[in-house]
N, C-alpha and C positions, 0 to 999 in steps of 0.2 A: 817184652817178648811174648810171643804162643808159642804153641808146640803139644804136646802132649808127655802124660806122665801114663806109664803102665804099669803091673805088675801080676804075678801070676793069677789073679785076681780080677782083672780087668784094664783096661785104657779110657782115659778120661782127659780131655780137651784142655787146653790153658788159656784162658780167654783172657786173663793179665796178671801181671803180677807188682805187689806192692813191697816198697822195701821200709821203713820203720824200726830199723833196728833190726830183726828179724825178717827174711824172704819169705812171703806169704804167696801163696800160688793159686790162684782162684780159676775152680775149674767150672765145668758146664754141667755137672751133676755131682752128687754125694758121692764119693769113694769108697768101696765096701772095702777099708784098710784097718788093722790094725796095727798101735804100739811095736817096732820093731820090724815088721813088715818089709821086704825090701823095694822099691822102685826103681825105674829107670828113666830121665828125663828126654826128653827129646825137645828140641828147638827151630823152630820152622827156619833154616836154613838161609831160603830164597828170601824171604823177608827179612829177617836181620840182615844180609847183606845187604838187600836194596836200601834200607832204612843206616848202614854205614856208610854206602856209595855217596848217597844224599847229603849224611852229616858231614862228609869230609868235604864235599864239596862247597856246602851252606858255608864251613870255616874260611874257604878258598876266597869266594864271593864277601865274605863280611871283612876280611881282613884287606883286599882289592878298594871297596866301597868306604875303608876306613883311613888307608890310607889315602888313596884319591879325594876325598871331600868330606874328611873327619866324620863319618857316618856309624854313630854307634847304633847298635841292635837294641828297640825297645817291645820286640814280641818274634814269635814266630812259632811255626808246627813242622815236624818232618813225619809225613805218612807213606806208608809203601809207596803208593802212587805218583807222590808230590811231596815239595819242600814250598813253606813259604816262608818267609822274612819280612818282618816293617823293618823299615829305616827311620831315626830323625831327620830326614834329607829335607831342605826346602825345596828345592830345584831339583827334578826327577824325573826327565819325561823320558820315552820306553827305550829312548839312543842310547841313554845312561848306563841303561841296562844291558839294554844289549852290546855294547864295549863290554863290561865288565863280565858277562858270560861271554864273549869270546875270550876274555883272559885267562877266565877263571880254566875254558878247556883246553888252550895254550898251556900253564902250567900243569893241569894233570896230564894231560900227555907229555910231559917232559919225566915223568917217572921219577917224583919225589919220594922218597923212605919218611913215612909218619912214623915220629917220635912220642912215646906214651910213656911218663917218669912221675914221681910224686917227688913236691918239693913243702918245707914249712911254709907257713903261711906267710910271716914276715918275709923270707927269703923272694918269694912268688911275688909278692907285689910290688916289689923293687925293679920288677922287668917293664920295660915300656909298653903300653899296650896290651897288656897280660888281661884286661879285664874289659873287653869290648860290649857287655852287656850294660845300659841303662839302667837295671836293676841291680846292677855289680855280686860279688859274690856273698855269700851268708857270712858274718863274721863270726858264728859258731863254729867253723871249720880253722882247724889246727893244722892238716896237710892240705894243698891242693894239688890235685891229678892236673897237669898239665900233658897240652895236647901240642905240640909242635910239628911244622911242618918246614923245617929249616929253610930262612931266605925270606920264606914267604907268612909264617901267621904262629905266633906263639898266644895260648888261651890256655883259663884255666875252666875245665871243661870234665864233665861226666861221663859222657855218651859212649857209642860204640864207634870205629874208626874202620879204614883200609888200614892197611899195611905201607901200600903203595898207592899215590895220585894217581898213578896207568889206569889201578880197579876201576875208577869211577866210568868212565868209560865217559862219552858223548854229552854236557850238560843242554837238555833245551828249555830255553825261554817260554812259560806258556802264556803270563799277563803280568802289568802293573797294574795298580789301584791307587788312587789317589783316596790315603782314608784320612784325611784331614788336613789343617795345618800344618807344616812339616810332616807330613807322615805322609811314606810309602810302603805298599807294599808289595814283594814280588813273588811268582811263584815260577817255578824249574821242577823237570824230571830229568831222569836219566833211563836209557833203554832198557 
């Protein structure tokens, strides 16, 4: 996330933030703070949601692409602007895609309620499909935050979400890439 942190003291930029155990907030200058001090956060709004519209949407598209032609996820970026995605896909030419982004705006405008629950880890992996990433999940993790969107894509997942499929509003297709053997990749935005 950015945003900015203030307090009676000044405002200072969040140019990102690292999690390690501890939330570190990395700003754009030294903060004339001290010990005890109080602050106030702020969150750039319009970018965290376009960057949830995106992620919920990336799930819509991966869980589409996984079920239609066993396609797991072996990379991808979601930036304000754009969402990309590889595939291990053999066969991937831009029709593929774009079927599966009309699907993908078919279900969110059908107005799905995203579901967001933590379950134990053995329990979690027991679900079919629960783990569509290539790289699969860390097995130092004891709970996983599951993200569902009932019907259509149960993952165990991190990120920031909608509420609602409606949110995401309009997905568009902007390109495929052929980055290798089996590998595709796509990139989408939303308005």
């Amino acid at each position: 996330d950015t945003g900015f942190i203030e307090s009676s003291s000044g405002r200072w930029n969040v140019i990102d933030v690292i999690e390690e155990g501890d939330v570190a907030h990395l700003l754009d200058s030294k903060p004339d703070l001290s010990v005890g001090d109080i602050v106030r956060g702020h969150i750039d709004w319009d970018r965290r949601y376009r960057l949830m519209r995106l992620h919920t949407a990336d799930h819509i598209l991966t869980a589409i692409l996984y079920e239609e032609r066993g396609a797991l996820v072996t990379g991808g970026h979601i930036d304000p602007e754009y969402a990309k995605s590889d595939f291990n896909l053999e066969r991937g030419e831009r029709e593929v895609f774009e079927e599966a982004i009309r699907k993908v705006n078919e279900i969110a405008s059908s107005g799905i309620e995203v579901k967001i629950y933590f379950l134990p880890r053995e329990e979690a992996m027991k679900i079919p499909g629960i783990v569509k990433l290539a790289a699969k999940m860390p097995p130092t993790l004891e709970r996983l935050r599951i993200v569902e969107i009932p019907g259509i894509d149960i993952q165990a997942d991190g990120g920031p979400h909608v509420r609602n499929t409606r949110e995401i509003g309009e997905v568009k297709l902007l390109k495929v890439e052929n980055k290798g053997k089996g590998k595709k990749r796509v990139y989408f935005t939303v308005p």
